[in-house]
C-alpha positions as CSV (number, residue, x, y, z in Angstrom):
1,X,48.3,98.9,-22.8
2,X,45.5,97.9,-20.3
3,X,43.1,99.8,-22.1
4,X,44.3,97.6,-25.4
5,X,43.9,94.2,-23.4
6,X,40.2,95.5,-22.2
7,X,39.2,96.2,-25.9
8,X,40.9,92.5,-27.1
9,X,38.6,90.7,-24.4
10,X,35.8,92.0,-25.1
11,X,36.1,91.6,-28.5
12,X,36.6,88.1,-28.6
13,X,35.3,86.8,-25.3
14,X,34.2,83.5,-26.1
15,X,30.8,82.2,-26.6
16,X,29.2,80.0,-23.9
17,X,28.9,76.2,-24.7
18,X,25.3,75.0,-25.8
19,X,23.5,73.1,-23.4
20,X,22.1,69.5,-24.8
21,X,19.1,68.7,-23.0
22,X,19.6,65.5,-21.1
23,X,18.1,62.3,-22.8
24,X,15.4,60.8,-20.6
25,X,15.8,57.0,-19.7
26,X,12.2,55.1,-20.3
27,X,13.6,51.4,-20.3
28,X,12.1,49.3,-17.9
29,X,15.0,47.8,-16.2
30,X,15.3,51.7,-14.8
31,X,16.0,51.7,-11.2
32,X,13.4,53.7,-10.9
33,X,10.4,51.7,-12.4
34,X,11.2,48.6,-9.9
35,X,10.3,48.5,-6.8
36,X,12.9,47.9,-4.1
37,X,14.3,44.6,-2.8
38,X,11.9,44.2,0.2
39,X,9.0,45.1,-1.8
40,X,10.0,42.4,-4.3
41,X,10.2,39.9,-2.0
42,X,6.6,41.1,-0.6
43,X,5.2,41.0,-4.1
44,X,6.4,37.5,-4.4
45,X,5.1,36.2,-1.3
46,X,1.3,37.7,-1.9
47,X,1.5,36.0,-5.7
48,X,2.3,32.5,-4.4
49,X,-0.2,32.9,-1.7
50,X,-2.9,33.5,-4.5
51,X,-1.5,31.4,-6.7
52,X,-1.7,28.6,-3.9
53,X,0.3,26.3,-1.5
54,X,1.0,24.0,-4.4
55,X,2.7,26.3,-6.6
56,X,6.5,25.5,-5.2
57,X,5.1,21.7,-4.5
58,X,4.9,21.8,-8.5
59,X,8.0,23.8,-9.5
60,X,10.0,20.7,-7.1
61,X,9.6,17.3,-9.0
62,X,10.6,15.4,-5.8
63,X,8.4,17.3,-3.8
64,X,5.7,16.8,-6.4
65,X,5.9,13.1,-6.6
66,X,6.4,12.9,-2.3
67,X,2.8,14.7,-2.8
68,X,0.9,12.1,-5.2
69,X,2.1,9.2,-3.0
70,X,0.6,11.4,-0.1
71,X,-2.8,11.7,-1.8
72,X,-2.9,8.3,-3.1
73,X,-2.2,7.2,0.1
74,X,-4.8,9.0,1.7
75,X,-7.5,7.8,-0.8
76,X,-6.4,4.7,-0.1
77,X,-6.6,4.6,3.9
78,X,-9.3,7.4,4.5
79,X,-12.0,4.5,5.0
80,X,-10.8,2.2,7.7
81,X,-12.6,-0.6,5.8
82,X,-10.6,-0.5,3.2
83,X,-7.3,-1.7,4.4
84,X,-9.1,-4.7,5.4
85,X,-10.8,-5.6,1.7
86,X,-9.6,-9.2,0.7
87,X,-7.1,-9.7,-1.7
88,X,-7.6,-10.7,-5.4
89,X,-10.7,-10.0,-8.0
90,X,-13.0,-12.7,-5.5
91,X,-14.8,-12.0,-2.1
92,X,-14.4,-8.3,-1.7
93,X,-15.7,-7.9,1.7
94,X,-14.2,-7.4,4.8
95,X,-12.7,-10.6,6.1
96,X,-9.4,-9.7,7.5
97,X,-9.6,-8.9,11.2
98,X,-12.9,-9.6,11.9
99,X,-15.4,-12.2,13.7
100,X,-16.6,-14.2,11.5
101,X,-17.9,-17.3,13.8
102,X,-20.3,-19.2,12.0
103,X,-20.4,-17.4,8.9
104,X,-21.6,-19.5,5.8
105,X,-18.8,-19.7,2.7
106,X,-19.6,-22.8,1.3
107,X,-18.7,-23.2,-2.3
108,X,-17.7,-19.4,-2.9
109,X,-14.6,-18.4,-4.8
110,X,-12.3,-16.8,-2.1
111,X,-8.7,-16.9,-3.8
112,X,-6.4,-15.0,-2.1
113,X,-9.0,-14.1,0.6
114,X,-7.6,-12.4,3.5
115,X,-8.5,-13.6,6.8
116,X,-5.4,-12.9,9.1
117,X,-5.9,-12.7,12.7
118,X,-9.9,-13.4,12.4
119,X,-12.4,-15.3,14.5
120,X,-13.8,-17.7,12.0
121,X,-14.8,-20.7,14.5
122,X,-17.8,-22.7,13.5
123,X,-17.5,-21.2,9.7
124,X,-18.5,-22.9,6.8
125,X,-16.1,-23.5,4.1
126,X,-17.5,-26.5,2.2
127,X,-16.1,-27.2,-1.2
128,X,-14.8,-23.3,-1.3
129,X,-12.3,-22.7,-3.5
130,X,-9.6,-21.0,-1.1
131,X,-6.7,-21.3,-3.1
132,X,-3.4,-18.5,-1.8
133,X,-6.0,-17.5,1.1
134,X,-4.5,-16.1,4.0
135,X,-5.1,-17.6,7.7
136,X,-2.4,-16.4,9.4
137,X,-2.9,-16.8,13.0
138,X,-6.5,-17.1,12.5
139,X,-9.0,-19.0,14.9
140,X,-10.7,-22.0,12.9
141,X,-11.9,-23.9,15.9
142,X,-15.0,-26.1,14.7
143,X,-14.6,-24.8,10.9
144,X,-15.7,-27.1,7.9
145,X,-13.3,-27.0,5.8
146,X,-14.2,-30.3,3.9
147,X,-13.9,-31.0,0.2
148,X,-11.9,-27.5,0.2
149,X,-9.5,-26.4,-2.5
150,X,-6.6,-25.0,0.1
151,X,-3.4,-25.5,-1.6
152,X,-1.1,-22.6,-0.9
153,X,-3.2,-21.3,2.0
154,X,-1.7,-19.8,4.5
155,X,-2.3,-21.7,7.9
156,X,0.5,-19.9,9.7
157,X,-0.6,-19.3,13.5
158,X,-3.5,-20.6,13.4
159,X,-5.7,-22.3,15.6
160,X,-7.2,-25.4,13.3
161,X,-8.0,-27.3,16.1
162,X,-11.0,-29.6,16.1
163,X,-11.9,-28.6,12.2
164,X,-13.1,-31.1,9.6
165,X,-11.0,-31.5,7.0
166,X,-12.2,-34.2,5.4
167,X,-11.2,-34.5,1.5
168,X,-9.4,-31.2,2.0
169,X,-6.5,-30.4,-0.9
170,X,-3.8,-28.5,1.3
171,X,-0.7,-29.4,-1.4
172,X,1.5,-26.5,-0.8
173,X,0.0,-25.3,2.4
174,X,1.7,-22.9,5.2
175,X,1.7,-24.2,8.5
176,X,5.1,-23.0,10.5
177,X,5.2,-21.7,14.3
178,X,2.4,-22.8,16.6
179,X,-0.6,-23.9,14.2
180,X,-2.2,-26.8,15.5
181,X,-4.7,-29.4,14.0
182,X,-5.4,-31.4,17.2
183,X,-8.4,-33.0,17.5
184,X,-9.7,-32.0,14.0
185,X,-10.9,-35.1,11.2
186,X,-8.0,-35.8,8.2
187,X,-9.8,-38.6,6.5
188,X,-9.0,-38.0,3.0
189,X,-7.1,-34.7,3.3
190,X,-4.0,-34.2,0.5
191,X,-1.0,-32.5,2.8
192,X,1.2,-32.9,-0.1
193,X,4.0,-30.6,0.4
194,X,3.1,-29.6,3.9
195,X,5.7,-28.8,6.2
196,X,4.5,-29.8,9.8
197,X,6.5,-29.6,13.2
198,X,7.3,-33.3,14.2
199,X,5.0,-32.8,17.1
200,X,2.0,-32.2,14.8
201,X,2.8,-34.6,12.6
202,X,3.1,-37.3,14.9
203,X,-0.3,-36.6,16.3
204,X,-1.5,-36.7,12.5
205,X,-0.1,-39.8,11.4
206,X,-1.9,-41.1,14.5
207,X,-5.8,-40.2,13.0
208,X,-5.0,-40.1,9.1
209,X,-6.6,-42.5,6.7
210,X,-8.4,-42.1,3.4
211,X,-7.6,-41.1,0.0
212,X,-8.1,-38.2,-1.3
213,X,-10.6,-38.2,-4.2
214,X,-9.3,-35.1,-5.8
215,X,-5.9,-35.6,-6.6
216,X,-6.0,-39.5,-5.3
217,X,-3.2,-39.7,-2.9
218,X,-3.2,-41.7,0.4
219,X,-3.2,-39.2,3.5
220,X,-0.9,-41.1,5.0
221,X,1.6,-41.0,2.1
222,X,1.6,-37.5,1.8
223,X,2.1,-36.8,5.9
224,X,5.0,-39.8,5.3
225,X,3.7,-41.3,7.9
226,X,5.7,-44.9,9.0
């Protein structure tokens, strides 16, 4: 019998299975063709440095608009001289901020000039057109400002004592907190519109006289004087 069972098994022992060879994966998403995590992030890194600083600035629409208005600004402030230009299409030079004493503006164009906070005693403004120009706490002491187109000026602050203002138009004018006018010549001037602290306007109504030849009102009328 155990010689029978010998015989039987080797007789019909069984085959061995074939072996398949193993496919090989070549897609790129293997694990094995990408580098590892730390590495990515390294790879990254030296790209946007080559690539620039602006690169995530650009991919970030706030961040990209925060850096236009920085530029512009830049441009806009990176000569000193510019923040001072006057305003409007006339008189582009510096005006605002500045000494000015005795400078001669007679019959020039100056709407909307700035001259805030400058030293403009003794100037000549003759028959200029300074229509919207800005005084604001600006030192006119002595100035001419006779036959001058000034309605909507800006007097604000400012020193206007002792000025001429003979046959000025100031319809419209600024004057609120301390300006002051004492001592300066109103024949003729138009202060049509004017709001004046009672102090000032006493002390006007006490010197005006004349009519203005440009727009033919009394001075006296337009300060309401009694």
């Amino acid at each position: 019998m155990a010689a029978l069972n010998v015989s039987l098994t080797l007789k019909f022992a069984p085959k061995p299975l074939l072996s398949l060879p193993k496919p090989h994966l070549t897609s790129s998403l293997s694990s094995s063709s990408l580098p590892p995590h730390s590495d990515l992030q390294n790879l990254q890194v030296s790209n946007n440095k080559k690539n620039g600083f602006l690169l995530p600035i650009l991919e970030n629409p706030i961040a990209s608009a925060s850096m236009v208005l920085l530029l512009s600004a830049s441009l806009c402030f990176s000569d000193p001289a510019l923040a001072f230009k006057g305003g409007g299409p006339y008189g582009q030079g510096v005006t605002r901020g500045q000494d000015l004493s005795g400078k001669d503006f007679s019959g020039q164009t100056l709407i909307k000039q700035d001259f805030k906070t400058s030293i403009l005693r003794m100037a000549n403004f003759k028959g200029a057109k300074l229509l919207g120009a800005s005084f604001f706490d600006a030192d006119l002491t002595g100035a001419d400002l006779s036959d001058a187109d000034l309605r909507g000026a800006d007097f604000s602050l400012a020193n206007v004592t002792k000025a001429n203002l003979t046959n000025a138009n100031l319809e419209g004018a600024l004057a609120t907190g301390n300006t002051s006018f004492r001592g300066s010549v109103i024949t003729g001037a138009d202060f049509t519109d004017v709001n004046l602290r009672e102090d000032q306007l006493a002390y006007l109504c006490k010197v005006a006289d004349g009519v203005n030849p440009t727009t033919g009102n009394a001075t006296r009328e337009t300060l309401f004087c009694k």
